[in-house]
C-alpha positions as CSV (number, residue, x, y, z in Angstrom):
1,X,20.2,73.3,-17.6
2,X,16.7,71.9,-17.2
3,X,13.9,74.4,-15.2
4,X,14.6,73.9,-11.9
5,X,11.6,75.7,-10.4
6,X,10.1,72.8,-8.9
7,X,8.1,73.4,-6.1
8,X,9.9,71.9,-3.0
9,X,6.3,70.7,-1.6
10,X,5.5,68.9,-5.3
11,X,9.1,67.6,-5.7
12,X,9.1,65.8,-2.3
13,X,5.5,64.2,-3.0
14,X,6.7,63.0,-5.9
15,X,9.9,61.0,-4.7
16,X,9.1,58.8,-1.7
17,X,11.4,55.6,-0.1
18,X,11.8,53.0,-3.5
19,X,9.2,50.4,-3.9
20,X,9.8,47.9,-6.7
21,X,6.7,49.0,-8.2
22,X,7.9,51.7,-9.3
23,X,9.3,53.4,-12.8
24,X,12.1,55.0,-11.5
25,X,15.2,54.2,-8.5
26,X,17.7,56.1,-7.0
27,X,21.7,56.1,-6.5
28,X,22.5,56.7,-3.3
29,X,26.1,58.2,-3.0
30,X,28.4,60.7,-5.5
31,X,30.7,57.7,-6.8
32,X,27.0,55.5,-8.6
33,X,25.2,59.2,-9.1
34,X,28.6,60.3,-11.3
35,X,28.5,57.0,-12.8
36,X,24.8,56.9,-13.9
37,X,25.3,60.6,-15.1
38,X,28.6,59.9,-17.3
39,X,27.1,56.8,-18.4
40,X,23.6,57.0,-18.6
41,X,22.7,60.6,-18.9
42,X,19.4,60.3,-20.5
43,X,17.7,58.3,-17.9
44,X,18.4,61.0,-15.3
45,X,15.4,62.5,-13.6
46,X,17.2,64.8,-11.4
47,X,20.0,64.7,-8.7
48,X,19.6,65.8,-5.5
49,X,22.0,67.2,-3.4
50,X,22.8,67.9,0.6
51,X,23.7,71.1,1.4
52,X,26.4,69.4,3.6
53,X,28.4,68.3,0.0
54,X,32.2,69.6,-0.4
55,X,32.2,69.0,-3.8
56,X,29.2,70.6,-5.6
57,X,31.2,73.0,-7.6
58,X,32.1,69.7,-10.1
59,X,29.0,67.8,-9.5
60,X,26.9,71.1,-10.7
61,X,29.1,71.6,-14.2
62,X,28.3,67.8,-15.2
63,X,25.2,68.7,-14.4
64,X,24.7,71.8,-16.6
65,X,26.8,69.9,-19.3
66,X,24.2,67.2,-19.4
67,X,20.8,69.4,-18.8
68,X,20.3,67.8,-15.8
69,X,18.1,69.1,-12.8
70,X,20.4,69.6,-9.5
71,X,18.8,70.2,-6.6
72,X,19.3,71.0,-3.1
73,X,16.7,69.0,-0.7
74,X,18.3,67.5,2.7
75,X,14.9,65.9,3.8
76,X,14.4,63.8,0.7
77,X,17.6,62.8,0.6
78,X,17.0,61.4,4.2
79,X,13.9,60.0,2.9
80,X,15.3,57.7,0.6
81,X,18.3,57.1,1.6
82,X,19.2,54.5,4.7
83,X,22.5,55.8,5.2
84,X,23.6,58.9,7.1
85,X,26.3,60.3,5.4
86,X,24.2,59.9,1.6
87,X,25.2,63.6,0.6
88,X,24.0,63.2,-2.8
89,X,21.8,60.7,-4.6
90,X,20.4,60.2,-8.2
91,X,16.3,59.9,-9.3
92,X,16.6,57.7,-12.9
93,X,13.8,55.9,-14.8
94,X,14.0,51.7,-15.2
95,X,15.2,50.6,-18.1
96,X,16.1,47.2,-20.4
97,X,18.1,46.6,-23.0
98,X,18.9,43.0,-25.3
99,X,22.1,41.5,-24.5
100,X,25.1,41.7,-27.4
101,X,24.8,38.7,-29.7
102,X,28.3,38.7,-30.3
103,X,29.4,38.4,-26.7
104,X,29.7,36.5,-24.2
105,X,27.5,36.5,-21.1
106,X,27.0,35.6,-17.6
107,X,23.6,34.2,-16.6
108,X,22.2,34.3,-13.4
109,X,19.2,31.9,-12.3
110,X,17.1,33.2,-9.6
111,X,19.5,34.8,-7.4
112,X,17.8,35.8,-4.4
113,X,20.7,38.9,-2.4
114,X,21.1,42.3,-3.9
115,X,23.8,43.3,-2.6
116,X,25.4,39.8,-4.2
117,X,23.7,40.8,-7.2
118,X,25.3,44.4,-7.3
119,X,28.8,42.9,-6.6
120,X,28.5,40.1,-9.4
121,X,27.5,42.9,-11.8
122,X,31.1,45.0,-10.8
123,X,32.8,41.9,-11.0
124,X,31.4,40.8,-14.1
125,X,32.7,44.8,-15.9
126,X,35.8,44.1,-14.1
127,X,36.3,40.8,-16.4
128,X,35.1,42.9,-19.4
129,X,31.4,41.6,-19.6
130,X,29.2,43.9,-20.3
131,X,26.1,41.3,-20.8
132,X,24.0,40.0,-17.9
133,X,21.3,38.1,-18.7
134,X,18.8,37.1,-15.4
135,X,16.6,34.8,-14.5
136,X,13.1,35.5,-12.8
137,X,12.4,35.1,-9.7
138,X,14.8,37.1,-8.9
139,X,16.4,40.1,-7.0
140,X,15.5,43.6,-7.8
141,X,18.3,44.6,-9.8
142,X,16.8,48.3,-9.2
143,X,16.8,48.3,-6.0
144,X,19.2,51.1,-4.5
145,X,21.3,48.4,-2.5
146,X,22.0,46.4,-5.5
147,X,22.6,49.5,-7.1
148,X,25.0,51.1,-4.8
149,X,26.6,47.5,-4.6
150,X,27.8,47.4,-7.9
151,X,29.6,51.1,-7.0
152,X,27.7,51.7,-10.7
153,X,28.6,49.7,-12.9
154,X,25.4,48.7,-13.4
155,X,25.3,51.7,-15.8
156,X,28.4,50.5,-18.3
157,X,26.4,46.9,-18.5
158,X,23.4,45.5,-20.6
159,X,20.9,43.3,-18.3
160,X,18.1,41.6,-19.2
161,X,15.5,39.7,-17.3
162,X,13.5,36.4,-18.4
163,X,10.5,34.3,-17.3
164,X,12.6,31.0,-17.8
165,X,16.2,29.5,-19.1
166,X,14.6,28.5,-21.6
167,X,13.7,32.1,-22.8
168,X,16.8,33.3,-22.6
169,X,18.3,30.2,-24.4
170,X,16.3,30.7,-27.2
171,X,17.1,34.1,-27.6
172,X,20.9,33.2,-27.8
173,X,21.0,29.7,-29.0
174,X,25.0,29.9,-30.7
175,X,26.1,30.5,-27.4
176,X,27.9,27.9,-25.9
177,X,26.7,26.9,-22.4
178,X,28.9,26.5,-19.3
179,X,26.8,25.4,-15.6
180,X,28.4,26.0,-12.9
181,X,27.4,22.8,-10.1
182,X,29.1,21.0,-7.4
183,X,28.3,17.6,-9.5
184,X,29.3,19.4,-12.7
185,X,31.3,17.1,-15.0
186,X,34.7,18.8,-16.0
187,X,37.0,20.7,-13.0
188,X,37.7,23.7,-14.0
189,X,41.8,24.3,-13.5
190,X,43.7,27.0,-15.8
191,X,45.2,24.2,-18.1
192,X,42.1,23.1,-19.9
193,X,39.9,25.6,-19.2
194,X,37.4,25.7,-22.7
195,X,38.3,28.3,-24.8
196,X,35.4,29.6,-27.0
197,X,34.4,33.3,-28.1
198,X,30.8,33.3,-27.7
199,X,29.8,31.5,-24.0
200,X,27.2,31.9,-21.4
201,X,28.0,31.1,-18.0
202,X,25.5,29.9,-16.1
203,X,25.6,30.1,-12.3
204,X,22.2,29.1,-9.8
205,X,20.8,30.7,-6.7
206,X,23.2,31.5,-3.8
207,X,21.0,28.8,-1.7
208,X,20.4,26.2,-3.7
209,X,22.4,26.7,-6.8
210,X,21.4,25.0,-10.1
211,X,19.2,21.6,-9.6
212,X,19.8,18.5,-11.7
213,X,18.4,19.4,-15.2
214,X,21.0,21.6,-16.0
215,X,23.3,18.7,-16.7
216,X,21.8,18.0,-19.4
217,X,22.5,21.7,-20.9
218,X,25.6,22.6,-22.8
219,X,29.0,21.4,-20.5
220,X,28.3,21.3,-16.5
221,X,31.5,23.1,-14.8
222,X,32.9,22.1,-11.1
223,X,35.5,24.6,-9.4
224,X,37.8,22.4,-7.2
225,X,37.4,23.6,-3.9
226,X,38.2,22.5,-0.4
227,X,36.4,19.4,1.8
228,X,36.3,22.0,4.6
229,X,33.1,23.8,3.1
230,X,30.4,22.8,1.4
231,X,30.3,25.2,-1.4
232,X,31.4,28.7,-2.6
233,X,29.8,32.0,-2.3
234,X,28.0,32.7,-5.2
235,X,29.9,35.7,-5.8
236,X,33.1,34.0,-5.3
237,X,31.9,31.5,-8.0
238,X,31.5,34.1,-10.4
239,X,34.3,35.8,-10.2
240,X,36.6,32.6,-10.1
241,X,34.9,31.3,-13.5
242,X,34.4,34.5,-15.5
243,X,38.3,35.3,-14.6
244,X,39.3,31.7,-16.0
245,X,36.7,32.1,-19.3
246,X,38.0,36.1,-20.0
247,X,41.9,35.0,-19.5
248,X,41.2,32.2,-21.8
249,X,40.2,34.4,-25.1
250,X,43.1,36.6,-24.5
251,X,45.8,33.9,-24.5
């Protein structure tokens, strides 16, 4: 296990309430904090711990088996943490990685919620894709609510973030596009839903969704929905047409 003489005083300057700004984030929770250590052990700063937590006994030995710092500090924990009942919470550095070539991907244009962010990321695993390729502006996909959102599985996916469409197009220009719109030309219904390897589903903001232009980009999708609302949540919409696209390449 790493040195854990820290100096309380030091250690507490050091980790304040997340800004965007900064290098490193924080899970907030055991369930994301033993998913970013299983997964993602070498971006671990240190984890802190309340001295309120049941269950340190485990949480300690994957610590020690991964050299990680644990460390016992209530009043950061408070700190950072906008929940009460946070008994144990994760320090980890940023990080980026290129999406697989060879798979298929969902991408996100300017989505604006974090938490809807979060739960598009844990849906998208769910469906087996591990490639999430996002659109600036856009949500902080650091941020410890879009974190704790995706209960983690943030850390079992690849992200990466773009200036434009256009830069991620021509990063991955094989892969066949799919936009998601409420004028989109084909309905997408489990009969004749497209069945390709490589795709890229491409959904827009939760407000405004994708404008006009991306007609004109690969095949424009429409999920049949009720009269009775305007449109679907945007995490609805995701998990509706990465279910059909994922079903498709088993059959």
């Amino acid at each position: 296990m790493k040195n854990n003489n820290i100096p309380k005083g030091n250690s507490e300057q050091q980790i304040k309430p997340y800004k965007k700004s900064f290098e490193y984030s924080y899970t907030l929770g055991a369930f994301p904090t033993y998913e970013l250590i299983l997964n993602r052990p070498d971006i671990v700063r240190k984890v802190l711990v309340h001295t309120g937590y049941t269950d340190y006994e485990n949480l300690s030995n994957i610590c020690n088996k991964n050299n990680i710092i644990l460390e016992f500090n209530n009043k950061t924990i408070a700190k950072i943490s906008d929940k009460e009942n946070c008994y144990v919470a994760g320090v980890f550095n940023k990080y980026e990685e290129e999406l697989n070539e060879d798979k298929p991907h969902i991408v996100l244009v300017n989505p604006s919620n974090m938490g809807n962010l979060g739960t598009i990321l844990r849906t998208a695993l769910g469906f087996g894709i591990k490639d999430i390729a996002i659109i600036e502006p856009c949500a902080d996909v650091f941020n410890p609510k879009t974190v704790r959102s995706s209960m983690g599985a943030i850390f079992k996916l690849s992200h990466h973030i773009y200036k434009s469409f256009d830069d991620y197009r021509a990063k991955y220009p094989s892969h066949d596009i799919f936009t998601f719109m409420l004028n989109g030309s084909k309905t997408l219904n489990i009969n004749d839903c497209p069945e390709v390897e490589k795709f890229a589903l491409v959904f827009g903001n939760e407000a405004s969704g994708l404008d006009d232009s991306f007609l004109d980009i690969g095949t424009s999708i429409f999920i049949p929905q009720s009269p009775e609302v305007d449109s679907l949540n945007l995490t609805i919409a995701v998990g509706i047409g990465t279910y059909m696209f994922t079903n498709k390449r088993k059959m």
